[in-house]
C-alpha positions in Angstrom: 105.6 58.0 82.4 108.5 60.0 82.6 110.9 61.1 79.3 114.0 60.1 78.5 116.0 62.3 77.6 119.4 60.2 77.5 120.3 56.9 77.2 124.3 55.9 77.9 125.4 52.7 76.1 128.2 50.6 76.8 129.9 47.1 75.8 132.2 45.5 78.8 134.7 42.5 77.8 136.9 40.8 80.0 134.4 41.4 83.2 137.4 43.3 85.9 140.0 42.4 83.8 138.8 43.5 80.2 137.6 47.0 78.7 134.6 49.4 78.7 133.5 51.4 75.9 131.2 53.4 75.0 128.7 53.3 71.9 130.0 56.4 70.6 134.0 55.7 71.6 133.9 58.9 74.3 134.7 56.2 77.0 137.5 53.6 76.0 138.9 52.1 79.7 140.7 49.4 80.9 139.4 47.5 83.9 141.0 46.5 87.1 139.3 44.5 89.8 138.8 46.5 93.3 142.0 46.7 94.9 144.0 45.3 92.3 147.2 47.8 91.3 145.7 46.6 87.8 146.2 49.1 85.4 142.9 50.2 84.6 140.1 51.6 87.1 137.2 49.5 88.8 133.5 49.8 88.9 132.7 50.9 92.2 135.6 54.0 90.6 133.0 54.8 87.4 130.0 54.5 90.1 131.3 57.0 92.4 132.1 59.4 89.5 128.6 59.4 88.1 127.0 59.4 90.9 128.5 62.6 92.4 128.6 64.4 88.8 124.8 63.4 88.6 124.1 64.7 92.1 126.0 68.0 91.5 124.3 68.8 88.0 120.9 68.5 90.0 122.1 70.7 92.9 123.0 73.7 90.1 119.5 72.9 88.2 117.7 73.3 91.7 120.1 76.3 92.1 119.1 77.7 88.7 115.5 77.6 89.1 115.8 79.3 92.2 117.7 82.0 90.4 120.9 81.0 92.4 124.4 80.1 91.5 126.5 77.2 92.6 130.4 78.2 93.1 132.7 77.8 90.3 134.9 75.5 92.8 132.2 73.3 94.0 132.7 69.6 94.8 130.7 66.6 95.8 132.4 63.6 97.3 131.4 60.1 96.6 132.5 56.8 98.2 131.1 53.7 97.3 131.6 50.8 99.8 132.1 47.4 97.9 130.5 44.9 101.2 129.9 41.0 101.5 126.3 40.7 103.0 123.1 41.1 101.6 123.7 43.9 99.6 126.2 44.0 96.6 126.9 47.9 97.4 126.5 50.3 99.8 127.1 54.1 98.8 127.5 57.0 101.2 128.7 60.6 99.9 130.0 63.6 101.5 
């Protein structure tokens, strides 16, 4: 069974038109639905984000281990397709 080693809490009101927050008040957003020039950001927005910082912390710990260094200036890519069929979301990243 693996170890957590970090658990990220959050409270959403008002669904795409409310707020996110989280448990210890870092995050404090306001939500816009996809597409909407709402004044806040949208979901597929805070997926994309975590998903590519996620993806480019584990390239530098694979890089570290292997005694390498990933550039100052690196940068992953992320887009995150909101679809109607099956599946709620499709993500690709470049």
């Amino acid at each position: 069974m693996p170890t957590v080693i970090y658990t990220g809490e959050t409270s959403t009101t008002g669904g795409l038109d409310g707020a996110s927050r989280s448990s210890d008040g870092r995050l404090d957003v306001k939500l816009s639905p996809s597409g909407s020039s709402g004044k806040g950001t949208n979901p597929e927005q805070f997926f994309a984000a975590g998903w590519s910082a996620c993806f480019l912390g584990a390239i530098g710990r694979a890089a570290a281990e292997r005694q390498l260094r990933v550039p100052a200036g690196a940068a992953i890519n992320a887009e995150i397709d909101l679809v109607s069929n099956d599946v709620a979301m499709c993500c690709r990243h470049g």
